[in-house]
MMTF fields as JSON, N, C-alpha, C and O atoms, coordinates in Angstrom:
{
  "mmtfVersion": "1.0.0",
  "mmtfProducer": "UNKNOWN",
  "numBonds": 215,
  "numAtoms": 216,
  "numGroups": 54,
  "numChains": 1,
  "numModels": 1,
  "chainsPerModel": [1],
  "groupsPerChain": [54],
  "chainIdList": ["A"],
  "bondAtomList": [4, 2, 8, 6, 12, 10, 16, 14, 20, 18, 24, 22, 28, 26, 32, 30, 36, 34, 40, 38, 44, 42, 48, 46, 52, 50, 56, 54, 60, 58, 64, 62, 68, 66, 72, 70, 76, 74, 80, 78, 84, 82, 88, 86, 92, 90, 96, 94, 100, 98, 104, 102, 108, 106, 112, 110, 116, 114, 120, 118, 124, 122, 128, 126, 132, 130, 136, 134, 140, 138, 144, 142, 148, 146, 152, 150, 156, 154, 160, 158, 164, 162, 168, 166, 172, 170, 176, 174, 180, 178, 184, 182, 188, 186, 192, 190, 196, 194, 200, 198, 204, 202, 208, 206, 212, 210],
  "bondOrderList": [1, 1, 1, 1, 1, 1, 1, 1, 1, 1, 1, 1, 1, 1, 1, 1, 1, 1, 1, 1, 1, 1, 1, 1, 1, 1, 1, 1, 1, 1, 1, 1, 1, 1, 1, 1, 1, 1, 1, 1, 1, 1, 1, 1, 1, 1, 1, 1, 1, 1, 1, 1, 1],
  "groupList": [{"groupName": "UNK", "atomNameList": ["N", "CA", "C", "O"], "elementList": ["N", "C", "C", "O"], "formalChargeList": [0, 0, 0, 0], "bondAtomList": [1, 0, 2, 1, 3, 2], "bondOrderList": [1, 1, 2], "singleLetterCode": "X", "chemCompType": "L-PEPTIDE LINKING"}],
  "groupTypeList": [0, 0, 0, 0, 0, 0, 0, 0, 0, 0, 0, 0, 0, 0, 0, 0, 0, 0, 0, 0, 0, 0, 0, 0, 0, 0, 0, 0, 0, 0, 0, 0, 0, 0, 0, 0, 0, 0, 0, 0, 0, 0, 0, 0, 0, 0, 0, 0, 0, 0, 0, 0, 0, 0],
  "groupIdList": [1, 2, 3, 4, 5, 6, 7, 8, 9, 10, 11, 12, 13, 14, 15, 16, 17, 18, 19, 20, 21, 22, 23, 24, 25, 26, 27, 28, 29, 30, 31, 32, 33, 34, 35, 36, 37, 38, 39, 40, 41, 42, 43, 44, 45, 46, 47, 48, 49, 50, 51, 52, 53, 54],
  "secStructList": [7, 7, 7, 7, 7, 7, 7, 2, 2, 2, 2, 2, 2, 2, 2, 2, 2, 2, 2, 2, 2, 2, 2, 2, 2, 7, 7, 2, 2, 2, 2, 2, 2, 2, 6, 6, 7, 7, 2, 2, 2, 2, 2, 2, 2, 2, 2, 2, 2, 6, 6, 6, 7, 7],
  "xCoordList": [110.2, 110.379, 109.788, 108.687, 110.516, 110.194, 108.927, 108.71, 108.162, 107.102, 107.511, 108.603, 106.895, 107.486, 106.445, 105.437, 107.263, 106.723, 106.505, 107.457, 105.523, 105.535, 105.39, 105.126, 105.623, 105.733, 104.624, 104.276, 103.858, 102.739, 102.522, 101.701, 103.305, 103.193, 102.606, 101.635, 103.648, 103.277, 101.557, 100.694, 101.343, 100.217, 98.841, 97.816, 99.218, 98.074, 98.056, 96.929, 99.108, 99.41, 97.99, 97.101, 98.367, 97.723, 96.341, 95.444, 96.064, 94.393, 93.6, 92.426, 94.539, 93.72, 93.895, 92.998, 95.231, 94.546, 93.774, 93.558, 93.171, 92.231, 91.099, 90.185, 90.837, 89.338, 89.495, 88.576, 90.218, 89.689, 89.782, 89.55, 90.121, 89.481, 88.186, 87.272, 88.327, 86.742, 85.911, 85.131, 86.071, 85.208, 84.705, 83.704, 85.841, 85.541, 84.95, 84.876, 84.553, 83.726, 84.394, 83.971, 85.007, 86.17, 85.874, 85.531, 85.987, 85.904, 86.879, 88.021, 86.407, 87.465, 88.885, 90.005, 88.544, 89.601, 90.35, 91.447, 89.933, 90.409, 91.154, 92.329, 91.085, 91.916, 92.945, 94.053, 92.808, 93.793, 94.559, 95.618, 94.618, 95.596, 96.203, 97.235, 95.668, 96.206, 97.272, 98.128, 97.281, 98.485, 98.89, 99.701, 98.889, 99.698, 99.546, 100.571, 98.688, 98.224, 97.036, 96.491, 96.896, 95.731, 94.751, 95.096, 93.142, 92.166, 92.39, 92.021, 92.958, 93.097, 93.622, 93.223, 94.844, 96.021, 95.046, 94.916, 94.391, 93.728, 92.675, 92.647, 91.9, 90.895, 91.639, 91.047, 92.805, 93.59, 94.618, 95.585, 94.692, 95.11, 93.746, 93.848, 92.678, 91.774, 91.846, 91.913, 91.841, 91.396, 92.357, 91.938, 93.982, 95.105, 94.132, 93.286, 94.028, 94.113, 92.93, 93.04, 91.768, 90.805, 91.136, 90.439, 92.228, 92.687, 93.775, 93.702, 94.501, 95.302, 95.053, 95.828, 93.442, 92.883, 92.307, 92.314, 91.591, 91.192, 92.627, 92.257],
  "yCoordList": [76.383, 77.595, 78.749, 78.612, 79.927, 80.836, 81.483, 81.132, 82.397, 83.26, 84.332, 84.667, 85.161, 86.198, 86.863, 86.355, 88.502, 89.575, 90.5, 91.238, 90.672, 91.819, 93.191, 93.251, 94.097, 95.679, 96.593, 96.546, 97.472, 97.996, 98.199, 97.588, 99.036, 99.492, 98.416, 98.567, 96.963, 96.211, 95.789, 95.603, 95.7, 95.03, 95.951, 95.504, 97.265, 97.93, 97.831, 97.887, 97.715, 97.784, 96.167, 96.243, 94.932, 93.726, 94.052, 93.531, 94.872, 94.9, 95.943, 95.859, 96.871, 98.175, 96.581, 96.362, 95.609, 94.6, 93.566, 92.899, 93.142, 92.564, 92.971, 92.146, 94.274, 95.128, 95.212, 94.604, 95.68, 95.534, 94.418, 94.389, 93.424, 91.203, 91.792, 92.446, 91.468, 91.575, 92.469, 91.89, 93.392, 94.557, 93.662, 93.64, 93.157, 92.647, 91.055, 90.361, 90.794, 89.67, 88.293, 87.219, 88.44, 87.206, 86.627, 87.397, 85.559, 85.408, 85.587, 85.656, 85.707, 85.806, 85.083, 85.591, 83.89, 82.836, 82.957, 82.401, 83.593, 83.703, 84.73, 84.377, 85.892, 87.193, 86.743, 87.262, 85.898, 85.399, 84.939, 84.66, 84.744, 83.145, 84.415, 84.791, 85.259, 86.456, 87.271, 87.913, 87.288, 87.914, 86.968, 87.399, 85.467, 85.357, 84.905, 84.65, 84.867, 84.967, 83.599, 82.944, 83.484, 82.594, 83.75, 84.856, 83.147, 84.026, 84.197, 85.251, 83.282, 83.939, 85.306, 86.196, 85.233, 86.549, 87.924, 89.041, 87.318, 88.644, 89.071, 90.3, 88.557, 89.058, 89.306, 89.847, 89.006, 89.928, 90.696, 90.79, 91.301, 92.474, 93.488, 94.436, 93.057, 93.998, 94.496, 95.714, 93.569, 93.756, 95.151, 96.232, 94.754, 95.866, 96.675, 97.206, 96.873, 97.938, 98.983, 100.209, 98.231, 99.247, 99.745, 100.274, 99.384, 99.255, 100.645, 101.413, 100.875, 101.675, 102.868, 103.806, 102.958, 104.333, 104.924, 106.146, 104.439, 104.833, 105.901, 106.414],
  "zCoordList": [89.583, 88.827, 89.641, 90.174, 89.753, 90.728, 89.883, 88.723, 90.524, 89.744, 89.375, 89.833, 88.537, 87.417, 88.683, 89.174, 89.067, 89.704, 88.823, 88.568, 88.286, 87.029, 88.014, 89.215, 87.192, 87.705, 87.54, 86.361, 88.259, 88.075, 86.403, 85.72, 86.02, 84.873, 83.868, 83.128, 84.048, 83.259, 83.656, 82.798, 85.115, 85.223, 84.56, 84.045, 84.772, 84.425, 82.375, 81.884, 81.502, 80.693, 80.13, 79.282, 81.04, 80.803, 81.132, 80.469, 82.1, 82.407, 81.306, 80.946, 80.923, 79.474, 78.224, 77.41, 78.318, 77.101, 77.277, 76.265, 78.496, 78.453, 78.703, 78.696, 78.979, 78.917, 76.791, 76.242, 76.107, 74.764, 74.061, 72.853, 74.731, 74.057, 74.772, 74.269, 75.796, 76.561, 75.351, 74.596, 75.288, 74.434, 72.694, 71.978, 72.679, 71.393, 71.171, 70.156, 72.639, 73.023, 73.103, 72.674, 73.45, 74.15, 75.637, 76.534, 75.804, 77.266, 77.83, 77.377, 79.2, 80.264, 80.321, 80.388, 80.28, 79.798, 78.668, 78.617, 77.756, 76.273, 76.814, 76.714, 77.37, 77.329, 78.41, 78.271, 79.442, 80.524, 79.604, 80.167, 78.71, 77.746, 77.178, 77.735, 76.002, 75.465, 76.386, 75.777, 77.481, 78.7, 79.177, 79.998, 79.264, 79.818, 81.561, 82.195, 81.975, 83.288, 83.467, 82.578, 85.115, 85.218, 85.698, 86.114, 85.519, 85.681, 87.098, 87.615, 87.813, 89.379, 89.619, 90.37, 88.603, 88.839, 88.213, 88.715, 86.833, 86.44, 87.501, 87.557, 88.262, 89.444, 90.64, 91.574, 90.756, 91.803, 91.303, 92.059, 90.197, 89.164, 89.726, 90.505, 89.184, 89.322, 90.483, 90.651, 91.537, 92.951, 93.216, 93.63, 92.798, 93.604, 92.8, 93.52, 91.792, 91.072, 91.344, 91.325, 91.601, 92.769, 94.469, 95.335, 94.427, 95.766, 95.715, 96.674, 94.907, 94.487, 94.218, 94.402, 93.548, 93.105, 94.198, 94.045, 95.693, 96.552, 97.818, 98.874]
}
């Protein structure tokens, strides 16, 4: 099965909803499951995404 390439928009859309699970005290793992993603993909979400603002 090929991998799903999501689109900035979408990715930044998944990282503002797993900063408010996080907020509301969820683990890490719990908010990866809520999107959809492995915790690998969400820590290299973050990564572009500091990478992008510079």
């Amino acid at each position: 099965m090929p991998s799903k390439k999501h689109k900035p928009e979408e990715i930044i859309g998944k990282l503002r909803e797993v900063e408010i699970v996080l907020s509301q005290g969820a683990s890490t793992a719990e908010a990866c499951r809520r999107i959809a993603v492995s915790e690998q993909t969400y820590y290299l979400y973050g990564r572009l995404s500091l990478c992008k603002r510079h």
